[in-house]
C-alpha positions in Angstrom: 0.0 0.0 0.0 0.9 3.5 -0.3 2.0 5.9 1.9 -0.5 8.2 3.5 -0.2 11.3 1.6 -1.8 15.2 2.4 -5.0 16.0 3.3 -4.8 19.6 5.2 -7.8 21.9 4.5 -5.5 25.0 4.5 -7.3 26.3 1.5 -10.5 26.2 3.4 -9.2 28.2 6.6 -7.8 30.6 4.8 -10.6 31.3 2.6 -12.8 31.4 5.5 -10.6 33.7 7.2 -11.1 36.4 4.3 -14.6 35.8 4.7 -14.6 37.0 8.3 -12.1 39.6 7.9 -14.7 41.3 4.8 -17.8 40.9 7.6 -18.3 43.5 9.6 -20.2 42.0 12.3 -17.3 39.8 13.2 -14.8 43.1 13.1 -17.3 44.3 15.7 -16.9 41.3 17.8 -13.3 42.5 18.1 -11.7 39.0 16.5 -9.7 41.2 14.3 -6.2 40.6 15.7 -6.6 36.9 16.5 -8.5 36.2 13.0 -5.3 38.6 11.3 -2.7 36.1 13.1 -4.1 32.7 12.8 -4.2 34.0 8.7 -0.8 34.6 9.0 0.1 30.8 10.5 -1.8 29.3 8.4 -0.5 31.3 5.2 2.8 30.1 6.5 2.5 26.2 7.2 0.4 26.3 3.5 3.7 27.5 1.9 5.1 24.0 3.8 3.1 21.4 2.5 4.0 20.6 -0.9 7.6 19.9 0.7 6.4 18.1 3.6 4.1 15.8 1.3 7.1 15.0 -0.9 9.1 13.9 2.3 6.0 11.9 3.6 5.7 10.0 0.1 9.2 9.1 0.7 8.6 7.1 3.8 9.8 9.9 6.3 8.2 8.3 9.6 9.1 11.7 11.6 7.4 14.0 8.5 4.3 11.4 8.9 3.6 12.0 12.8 3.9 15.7 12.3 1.6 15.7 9.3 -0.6 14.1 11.4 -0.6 16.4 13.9 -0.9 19.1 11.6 -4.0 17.5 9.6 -5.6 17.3 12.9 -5.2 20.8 14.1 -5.9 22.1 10.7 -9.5 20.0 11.1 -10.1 21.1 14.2 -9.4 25.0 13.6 -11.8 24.4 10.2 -14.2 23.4 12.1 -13.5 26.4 14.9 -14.0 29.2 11.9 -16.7 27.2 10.2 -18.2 28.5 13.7 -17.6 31.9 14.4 -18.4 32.0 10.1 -21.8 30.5 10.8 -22.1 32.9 14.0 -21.6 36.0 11.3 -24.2 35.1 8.7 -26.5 34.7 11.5 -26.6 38.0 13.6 -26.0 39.0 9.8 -29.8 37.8 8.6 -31.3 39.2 12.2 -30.1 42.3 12.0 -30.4 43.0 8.4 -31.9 46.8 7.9 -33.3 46.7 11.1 -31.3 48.8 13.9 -34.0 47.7 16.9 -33.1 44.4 15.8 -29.3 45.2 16.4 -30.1 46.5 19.7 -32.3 43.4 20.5 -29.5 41.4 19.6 -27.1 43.1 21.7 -29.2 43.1 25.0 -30.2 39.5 24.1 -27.8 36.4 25.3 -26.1 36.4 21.9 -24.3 39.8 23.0 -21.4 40.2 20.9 -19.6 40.7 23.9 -20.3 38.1 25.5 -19.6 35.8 22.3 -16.3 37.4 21.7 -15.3 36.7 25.5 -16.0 33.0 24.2 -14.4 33.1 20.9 -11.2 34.9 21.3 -9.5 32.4 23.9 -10.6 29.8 21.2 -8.9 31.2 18.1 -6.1 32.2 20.1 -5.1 28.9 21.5 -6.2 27.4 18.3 -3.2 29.8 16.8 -1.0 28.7 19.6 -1.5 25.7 18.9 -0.7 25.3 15.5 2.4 27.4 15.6 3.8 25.0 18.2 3.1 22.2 15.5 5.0 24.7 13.2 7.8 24.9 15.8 8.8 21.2 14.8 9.1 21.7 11.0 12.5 23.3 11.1 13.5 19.9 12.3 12.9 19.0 8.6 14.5 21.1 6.8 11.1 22.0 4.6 11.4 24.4 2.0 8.5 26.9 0.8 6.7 25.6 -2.8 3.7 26.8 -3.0 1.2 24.5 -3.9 -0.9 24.2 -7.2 -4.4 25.4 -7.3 -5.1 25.9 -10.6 -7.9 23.8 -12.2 -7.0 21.8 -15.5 -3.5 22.7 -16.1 -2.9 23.8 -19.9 -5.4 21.3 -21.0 -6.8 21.7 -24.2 -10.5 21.6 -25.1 -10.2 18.8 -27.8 -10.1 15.6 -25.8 -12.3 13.3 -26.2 -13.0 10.4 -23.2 -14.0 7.5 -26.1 -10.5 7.9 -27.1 -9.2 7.5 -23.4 -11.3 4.1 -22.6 -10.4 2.8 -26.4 -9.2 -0.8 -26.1 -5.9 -2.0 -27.7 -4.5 -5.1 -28.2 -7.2 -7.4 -26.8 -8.5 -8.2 -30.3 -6.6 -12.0 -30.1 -7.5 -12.4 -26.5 -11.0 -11.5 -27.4 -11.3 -14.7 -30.1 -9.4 -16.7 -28.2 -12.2 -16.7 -25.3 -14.8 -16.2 -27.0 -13.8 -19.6 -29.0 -13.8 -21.4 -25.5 -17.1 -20.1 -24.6 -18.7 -21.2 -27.9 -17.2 -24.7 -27.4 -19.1 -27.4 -26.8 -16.8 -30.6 -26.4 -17.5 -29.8 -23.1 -18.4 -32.8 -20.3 -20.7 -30.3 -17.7 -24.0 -28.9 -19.0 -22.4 -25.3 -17.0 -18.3 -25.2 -17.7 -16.6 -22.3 -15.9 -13.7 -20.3 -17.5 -11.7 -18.2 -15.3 -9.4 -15.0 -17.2 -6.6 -14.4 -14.7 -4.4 -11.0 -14.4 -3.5 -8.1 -12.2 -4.7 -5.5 -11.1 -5.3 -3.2 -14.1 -4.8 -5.2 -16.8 -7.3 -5.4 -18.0 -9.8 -8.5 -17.1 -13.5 -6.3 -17.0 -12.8 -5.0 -19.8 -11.9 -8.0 -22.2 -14.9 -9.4 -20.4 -17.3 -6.9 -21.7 -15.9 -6.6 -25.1 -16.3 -10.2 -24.9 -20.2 -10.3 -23.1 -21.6 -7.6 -26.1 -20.3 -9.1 -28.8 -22.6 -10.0 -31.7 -21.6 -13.9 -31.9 -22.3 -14.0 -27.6 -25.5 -12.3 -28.0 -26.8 -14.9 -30.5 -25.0 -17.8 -29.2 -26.7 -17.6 -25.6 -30.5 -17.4 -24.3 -29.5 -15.7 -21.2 -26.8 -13.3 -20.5 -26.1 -12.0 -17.3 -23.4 -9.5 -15.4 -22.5 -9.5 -12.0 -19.9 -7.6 -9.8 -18.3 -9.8 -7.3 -15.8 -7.6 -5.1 -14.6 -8.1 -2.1 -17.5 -9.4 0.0 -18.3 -12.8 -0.7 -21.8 -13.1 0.6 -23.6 -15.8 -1.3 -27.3 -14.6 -0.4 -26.1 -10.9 -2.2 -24.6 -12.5 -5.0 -27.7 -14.6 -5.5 -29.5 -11.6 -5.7 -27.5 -9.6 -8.3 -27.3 -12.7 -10.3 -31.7 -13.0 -10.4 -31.2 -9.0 -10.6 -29.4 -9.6 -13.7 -31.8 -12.5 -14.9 -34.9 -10.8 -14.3 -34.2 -6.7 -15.0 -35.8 -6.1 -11.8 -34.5 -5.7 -8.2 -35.8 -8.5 -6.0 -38.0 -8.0 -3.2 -36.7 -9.4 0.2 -36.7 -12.9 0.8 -35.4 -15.7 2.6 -32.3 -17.7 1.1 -34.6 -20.8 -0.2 -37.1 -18.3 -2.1 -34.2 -16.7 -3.6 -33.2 -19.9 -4.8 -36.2 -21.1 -6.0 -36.8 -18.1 -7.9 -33.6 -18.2 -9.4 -33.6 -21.7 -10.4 -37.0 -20.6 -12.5 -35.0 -18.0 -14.3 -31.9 -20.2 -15.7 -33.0 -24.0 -15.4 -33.2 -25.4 -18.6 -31.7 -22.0 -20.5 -28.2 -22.0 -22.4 -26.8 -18.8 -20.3 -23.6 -16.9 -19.9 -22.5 -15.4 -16.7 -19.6 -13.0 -15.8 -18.8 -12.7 -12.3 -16.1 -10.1 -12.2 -14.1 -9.5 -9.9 -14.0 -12.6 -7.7 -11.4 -12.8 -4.3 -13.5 -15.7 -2.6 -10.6 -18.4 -1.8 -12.9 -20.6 0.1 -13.8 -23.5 -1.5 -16.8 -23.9 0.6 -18.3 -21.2 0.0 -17.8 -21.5 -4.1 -19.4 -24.9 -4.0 -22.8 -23.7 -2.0 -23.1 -21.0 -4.9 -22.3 -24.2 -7.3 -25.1 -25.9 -6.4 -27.3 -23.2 -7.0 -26.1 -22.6 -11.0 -25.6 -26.1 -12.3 -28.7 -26.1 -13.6 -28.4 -24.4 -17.1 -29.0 -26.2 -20.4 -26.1 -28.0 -22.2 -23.4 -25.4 -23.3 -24.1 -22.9 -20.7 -21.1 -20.7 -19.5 -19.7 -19.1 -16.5 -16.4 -16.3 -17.0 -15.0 -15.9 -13.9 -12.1 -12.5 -13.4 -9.9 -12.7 -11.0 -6.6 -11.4 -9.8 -5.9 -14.6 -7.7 -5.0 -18.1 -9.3 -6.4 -20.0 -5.8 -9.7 -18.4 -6.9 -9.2 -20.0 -10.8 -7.9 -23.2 -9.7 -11.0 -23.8 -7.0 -14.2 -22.0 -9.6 -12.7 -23.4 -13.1 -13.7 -26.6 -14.4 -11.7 -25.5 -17.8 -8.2 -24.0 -18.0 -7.8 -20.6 -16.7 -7.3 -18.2 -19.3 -4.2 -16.1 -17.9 -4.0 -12.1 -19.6 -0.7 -10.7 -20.0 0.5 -7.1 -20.7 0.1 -4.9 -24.0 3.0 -5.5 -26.0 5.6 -2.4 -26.7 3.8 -1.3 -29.7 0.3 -1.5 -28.7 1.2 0.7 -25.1 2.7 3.1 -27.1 -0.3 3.4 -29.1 -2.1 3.6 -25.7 0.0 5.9 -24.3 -0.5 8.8 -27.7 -3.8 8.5 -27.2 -3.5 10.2 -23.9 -0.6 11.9 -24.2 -0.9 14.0 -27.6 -4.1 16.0 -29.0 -6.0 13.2 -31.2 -3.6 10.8 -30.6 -1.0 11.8 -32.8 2.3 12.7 -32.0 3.8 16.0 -33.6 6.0 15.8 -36.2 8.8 18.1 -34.6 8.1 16.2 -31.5 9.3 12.4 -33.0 12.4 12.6 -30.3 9.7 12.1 -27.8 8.8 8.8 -28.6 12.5 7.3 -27.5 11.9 9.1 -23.9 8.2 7.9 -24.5 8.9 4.1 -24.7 11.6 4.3 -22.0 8.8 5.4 -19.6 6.5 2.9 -20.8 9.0 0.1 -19.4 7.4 1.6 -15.6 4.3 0.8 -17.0 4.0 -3.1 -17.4 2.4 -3.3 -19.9 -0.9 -2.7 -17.9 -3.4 -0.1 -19.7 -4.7 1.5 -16.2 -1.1 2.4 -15.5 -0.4 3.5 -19.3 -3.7 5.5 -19.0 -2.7 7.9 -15.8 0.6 8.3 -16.8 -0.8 9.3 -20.6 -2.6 11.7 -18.8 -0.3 13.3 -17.0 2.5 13.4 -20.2 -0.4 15.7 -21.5 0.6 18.9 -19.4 4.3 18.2 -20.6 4.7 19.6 -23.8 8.2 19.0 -24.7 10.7 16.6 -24.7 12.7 18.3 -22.3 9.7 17.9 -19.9 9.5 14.4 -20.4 13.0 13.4 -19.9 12.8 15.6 -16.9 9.5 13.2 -15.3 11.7 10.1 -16.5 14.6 10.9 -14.3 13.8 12.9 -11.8 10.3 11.6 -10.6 9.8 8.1 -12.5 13.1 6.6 -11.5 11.9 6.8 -7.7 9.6 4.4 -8.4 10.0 1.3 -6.6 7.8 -1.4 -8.1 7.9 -5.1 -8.1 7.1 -6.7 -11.8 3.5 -7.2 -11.1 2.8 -4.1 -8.4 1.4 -1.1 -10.8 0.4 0.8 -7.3 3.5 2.9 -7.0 3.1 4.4 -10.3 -0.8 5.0 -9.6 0.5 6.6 -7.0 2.9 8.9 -8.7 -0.5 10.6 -10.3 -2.1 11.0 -7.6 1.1 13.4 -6.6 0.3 15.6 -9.3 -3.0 16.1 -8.9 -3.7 20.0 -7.4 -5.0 20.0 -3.6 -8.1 20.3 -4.6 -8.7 17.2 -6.7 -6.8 15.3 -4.1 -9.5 16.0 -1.7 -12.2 14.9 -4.0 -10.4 11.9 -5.0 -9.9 10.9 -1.5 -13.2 11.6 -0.7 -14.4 8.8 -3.0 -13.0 6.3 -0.4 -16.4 6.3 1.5 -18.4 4.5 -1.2 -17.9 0.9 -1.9 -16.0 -1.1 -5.2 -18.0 -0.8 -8.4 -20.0 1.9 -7.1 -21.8 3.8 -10.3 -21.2 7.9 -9.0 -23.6 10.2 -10.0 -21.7 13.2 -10.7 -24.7 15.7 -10.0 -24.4 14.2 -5.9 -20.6 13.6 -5.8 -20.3 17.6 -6.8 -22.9 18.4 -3.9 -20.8 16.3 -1.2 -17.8 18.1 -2.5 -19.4 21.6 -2.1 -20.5 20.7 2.0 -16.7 19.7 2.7 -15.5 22.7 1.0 -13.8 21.2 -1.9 -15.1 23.2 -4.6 -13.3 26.4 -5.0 -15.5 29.6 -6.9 -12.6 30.9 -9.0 -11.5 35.1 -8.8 -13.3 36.6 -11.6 -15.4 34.4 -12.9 -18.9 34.7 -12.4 -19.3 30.7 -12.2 -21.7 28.6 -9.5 -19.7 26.2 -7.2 -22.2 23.3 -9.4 -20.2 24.2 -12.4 -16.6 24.4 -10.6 -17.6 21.5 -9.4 -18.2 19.6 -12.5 -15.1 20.8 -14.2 -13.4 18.7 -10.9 -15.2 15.8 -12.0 -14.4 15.9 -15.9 -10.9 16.7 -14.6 -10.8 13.3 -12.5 -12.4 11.4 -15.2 -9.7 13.1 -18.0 -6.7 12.0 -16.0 -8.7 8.5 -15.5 -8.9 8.4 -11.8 -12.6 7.7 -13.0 -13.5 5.1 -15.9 -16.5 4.1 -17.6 -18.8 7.2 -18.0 -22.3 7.2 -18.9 -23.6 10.3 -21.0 -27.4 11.4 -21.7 -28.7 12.1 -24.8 -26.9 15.5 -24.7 -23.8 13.8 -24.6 -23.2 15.1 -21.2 -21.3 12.5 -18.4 -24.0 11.8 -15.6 -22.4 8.9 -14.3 -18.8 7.0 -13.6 -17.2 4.6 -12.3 -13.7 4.0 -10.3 -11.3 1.2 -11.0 -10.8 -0.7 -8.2 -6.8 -0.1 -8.0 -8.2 3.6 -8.1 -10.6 2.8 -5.2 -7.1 1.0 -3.4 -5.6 4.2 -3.8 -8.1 6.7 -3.0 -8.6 4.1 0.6 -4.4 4.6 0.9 -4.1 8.4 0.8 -7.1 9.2 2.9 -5.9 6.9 5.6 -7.9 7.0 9.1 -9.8 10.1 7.9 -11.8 8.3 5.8 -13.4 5.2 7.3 -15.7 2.3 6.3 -17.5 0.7 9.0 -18.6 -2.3 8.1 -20.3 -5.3 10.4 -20.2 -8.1 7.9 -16.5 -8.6 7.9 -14.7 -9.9 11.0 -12.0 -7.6 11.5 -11.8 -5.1 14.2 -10.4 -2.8 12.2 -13.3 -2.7 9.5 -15.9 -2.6 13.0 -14.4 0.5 14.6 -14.1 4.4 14.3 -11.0 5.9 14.6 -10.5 9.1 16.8 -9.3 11.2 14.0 -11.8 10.3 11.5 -13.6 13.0 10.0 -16.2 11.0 6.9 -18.1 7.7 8.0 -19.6 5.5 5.5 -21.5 2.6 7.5 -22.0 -1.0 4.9 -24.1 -4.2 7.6 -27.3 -4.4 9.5 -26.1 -2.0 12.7 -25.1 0.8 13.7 -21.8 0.5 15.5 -21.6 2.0 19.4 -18.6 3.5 18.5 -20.2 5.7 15.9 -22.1 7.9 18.8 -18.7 8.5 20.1 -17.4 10.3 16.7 -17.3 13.8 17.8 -15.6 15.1 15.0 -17.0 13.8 12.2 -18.3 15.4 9.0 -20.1 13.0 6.8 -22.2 10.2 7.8 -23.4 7.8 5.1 -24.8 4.2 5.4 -26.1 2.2 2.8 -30.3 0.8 3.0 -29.7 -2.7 4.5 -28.3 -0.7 7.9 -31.3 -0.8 10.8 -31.3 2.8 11.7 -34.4 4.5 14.0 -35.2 7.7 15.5 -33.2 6.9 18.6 -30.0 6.2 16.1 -30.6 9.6 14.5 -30.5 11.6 18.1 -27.5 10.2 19.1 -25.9 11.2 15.5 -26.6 14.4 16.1 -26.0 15.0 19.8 -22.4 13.7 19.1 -21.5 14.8 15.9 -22.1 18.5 16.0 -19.2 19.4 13.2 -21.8 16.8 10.1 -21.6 18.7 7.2 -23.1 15.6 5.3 -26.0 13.7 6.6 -27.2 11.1 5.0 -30.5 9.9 5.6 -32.2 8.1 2.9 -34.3 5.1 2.6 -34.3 4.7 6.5 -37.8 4.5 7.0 -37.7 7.5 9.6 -41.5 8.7 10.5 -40.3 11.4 12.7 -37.0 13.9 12.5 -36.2 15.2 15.9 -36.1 18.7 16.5 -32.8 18.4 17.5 -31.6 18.7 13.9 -31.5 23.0 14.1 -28.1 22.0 16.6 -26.2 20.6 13.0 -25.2 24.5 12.1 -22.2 23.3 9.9 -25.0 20.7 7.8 -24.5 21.9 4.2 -25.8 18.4 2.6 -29.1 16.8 4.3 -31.3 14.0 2.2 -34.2 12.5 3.1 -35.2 10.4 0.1 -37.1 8.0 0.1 -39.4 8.2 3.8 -42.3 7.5 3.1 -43.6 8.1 6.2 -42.0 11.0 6.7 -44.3 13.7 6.7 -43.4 16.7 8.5 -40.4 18.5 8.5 -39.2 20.0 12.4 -39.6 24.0 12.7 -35.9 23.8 13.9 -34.9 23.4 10.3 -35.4 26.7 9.4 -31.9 27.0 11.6 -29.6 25.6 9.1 -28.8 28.3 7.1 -25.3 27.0 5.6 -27.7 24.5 4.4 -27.0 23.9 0.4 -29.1 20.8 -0.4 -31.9 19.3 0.9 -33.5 16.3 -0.5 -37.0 15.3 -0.3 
């Protein structure tokens, strides 16, 4: 795995400390001198962190700890500011053209006296206690860079995604499965062929070429696509599989009616299944969702991908099909593609493809390592540039033969702060998860992410989807689905991607989940500030999470009106709530308290049917969903 790399919200602070030093009201409050020098130590440390980051990429355990502290305090005096912000835009709206509301105000118990008696010891030792943290970095020698925050690079406006997720190369693999599944000098009515590779090779997407193509299509009565992933549940996988059969989402059931129901759909049927992505290495379990398949017609298929050969040798009852790496010519195809405007490298530029092929040797072969790095050669225009990213940053690498992840994580590096937070962000929802670029923009805009550039007159929902076609042009995203107006509305993330995006958010970003048996997967940590929650319960630990900002959990999680007190009686900093399909009859009044809630759905309630008057108190609110 890689090392935990940078995720300080300095760009947050300090834009929220303009914010407060343009308001009045908070002038009034006399917080000018403590917001003025907490600006100044934060401007300072921001000028750090590019340095520091580099240091902590290299495995700097000392540079780690102190980030760590840093990222902490940095959190914490967000959160502080978010406050006093919040404070502003309120006594702001009550006092608006109204000077007996001003002296109301003042005589009331939110005296700006009184508050700034309460704030100013707060910011101060806030400041105190971040320049202590500063203290250490001279320790570490770190230099001033400061860090990118431009979106898009020099980009030009000619790409085109098709040409990113173009497949090369596979053509032979393609007919040489396809020729097995077609095969019927086989002895079982259901043969299962397993395609074996790494990570990033390539295996979903020879298996989809493979699934639409026109000689499968006719060939087989039934064809069905299922993602696997991690979680080996057999009652879920059931599921997707009559999903898949059936177009329709089945209602809950016990195990046997599942079954039974299945068993109606394929019995008797020549099908094809893909289950992609399969990790199960317990025989066991494979043989119990055996059972349950064998009974297709004669010739019926099952393609099995998979990264493990434990997994082939114990599903496959024909030889694995193992996937090996582009060859020289078709990577360097791969990599113009992404690397030069309509694929086709300059004529004055032909020097470039000697440096070109000498970086591909990094690259394995393997087209989602080919792809990010083609993406990020895009910004270098020369060959200067590139021979510069060959020695100077590519030659760090250390990489086994079949370990891509270090050079994933080399374009993560390059990504501006901003998209890094985004990225990470991702981390919260599960493998194969479909995003809906409309909500993953929202979430970004309640943590802050999305930056309203100087001089433009743009909304943060169009920053915001610049980020996202951003992400999806350097493929940190894959597989986008457009409307009929050719616009993206959906993506997906590969799941060395998703590996990634876990790596660099570290213990800030945290999965609870109560269906896998390790403590680590059933726990909050204390510096966690995003919770997504995947089982049947919500975990004890959860009511303890003081200092969290998003909570998410998906519909199978038992959640009542007693579950959603305790949220929001301990998590007073939520800037994300997440609260559909829970069933809720009732919201507790208690929900005015979330004053930092920027994101708040409510989706499908049914039963819901009255809103609390104490809403009306969120006013950093952005979206509500109903």
């Amino acid at each position: 795995m890689a090392e935990q790399l940078l995720l300080v919200p300095a760009e947050q602070i300090i834009e929220t400390l303009g914010s407060l030093a343009a308001n009045k009201i908070a002038l009034l409050w006399g917080l000018k001198d403590e917001l003025q020098s907490l600006t100044d130590t934060v401007s300072t440390i921001k000028d750090l962190l590019l340095d520091a980051e580099e240091k902590n990429a290299a495995g700097d355990p000392a540079v780690r700890r102190w980030l760590g502290r840093l990222e902490d305090a940095m959190y914490d005096a967000d959160d502080l500011l978010d406050a006093v912000s919040t404070e502003a835009l309120r006594r702001e709206i009550l006092t608006r053209d109204d000077k007996a509301k001003q002296v109301r105000v003042f005589f009331s118990k939110s005296n700006q006296l009184l508050y700034r008696l309460k704030m100013a010891p707060k910011i101060k030792a806030m400041r105190e206690r971040l320049h202590a943290i500063d203290a250490y970095r001279e320790r570490f020698h770190l230099k001033v860079r400061p860090m990118e925050t431009s979106v898009g690079g020099n980009r030009g406006n000619t790409h085109s995604f098709v040409r990113a997720e173009a497949v090369i190369g596979r053509d032979d693999d393609k007919k040489a499965v396809i020729h097995r599944l077609l095969d019927s000098n086989v002895e079982d009515n259901v043969s299962i062929l397993p395609i074996v590779a790494i990570g990033g090779l390539g295996k979903t997407t020879l298996a989809q070429l493979i699934f639409y193509d026109d000689q499968i299509q006719n060939h087989f009565q039934l064809k069905m696509w299922v993602c696997v992933s991690d979680a080996f549940h057999i009652k879920n996988i059931v599921e997707k599989i009559l999903e898949a059969a059936t177009d329709q989402k089945p209602e809950p059931a016990e195990m046997n009616t599942l079954v039974r129901k299945l068993k109606k759909e394929i019995d008797g049927k020549k099908y094809l299944l893909v289950l992609d992505d399969v990790w199960n290495e317990d025989y066991g379990k494979w043989s119990e969702l055996k059972v349950v398949l064998m009974g297709g017609a004669s010739g019926s298929k099952i393609l099995v991908t998979t990264r493990s050969e434990i997994v082939a040798r114990i599903s496959g009852t024909v030889q694995s099909y193992f996937l090996k790496g582009l060859k020289e010519d078709e990577s360097w195809s791969l990599l113009k593609q992404l690397a030069f405007e309509k694929g086709q490298e300059p004529e004055e530029t032909s020097s470039m493809a000697a440096v070109g092929r000498e970086i591909l040797k990094k690259c394995s072969g393997v087209p989602l390592a080919i792809r990010t790095i083609g993406s990020l050669l895009r910004f270098k225009n020369s060959e200067a540039e590139w021979s510069s990213f060959k020695e100077n940053e590519l030659s760090q690498i250390r990489q086994n033969e079949n370990d891509i992840f270090p050079t994933l994580k080399l374009s993560y590096y390059h990504l501006p702060s901003h998209l890094k937070h985004c990225f990470a962000y991702c981390s919260l929802f599960p493998k194969d998860y479909e995003f809906d670029k409309l909500i993953l923009v929202q979430l970004w805009m309640a943590q802050g992410f999305v930056k309203s550039c100087d001089g433009h007159n743009r909304c943060l929902e169009e920053v915001g989807n610049d980020y996202f076609m951003d992400l999806l042009w350097r493929s940190f995203f894959q597989k986008a689905r457009k409307d009929e107006f050719d616009n993206v509305i959906t993506c997906k993330m590969h799941d060395l991607m998703h590996d990634l995006a876990i790596s660099v958010a570290g213990s800030l970003i945290t999965t609870i989940d109560d269906t896998i048996l390790d403590d680590k997967k059933r726990s909050l940590y204390e510096r966690t500030r995003h919770v997504s929650v995947v089982g049947s319960s919500i975990t004890t630990s959860l009511y303890k999470a003081s200092r969290i900002r998003t909570f998410l959990c998906d519909y199978l999680t038992v959640f009542n009106i007693l579950d959603c007190e305790a949220i929001i009686s301990s998590s007073k900093f939520l800037r994300v709530l997440d609260l559909h399909r829970r069933n809720l009859e009732l919201l507790p009044s208690s929900i005015g308290k979330l004053k930092h809630l920027r994101y708040f759905d409510l989706t499908c309630n049914e039963n819901l049917k009255k809103l609390p008057n104490s809403i009306s108190r969120l006013q950093n609110l952005q979206t509500l969903k109903l």
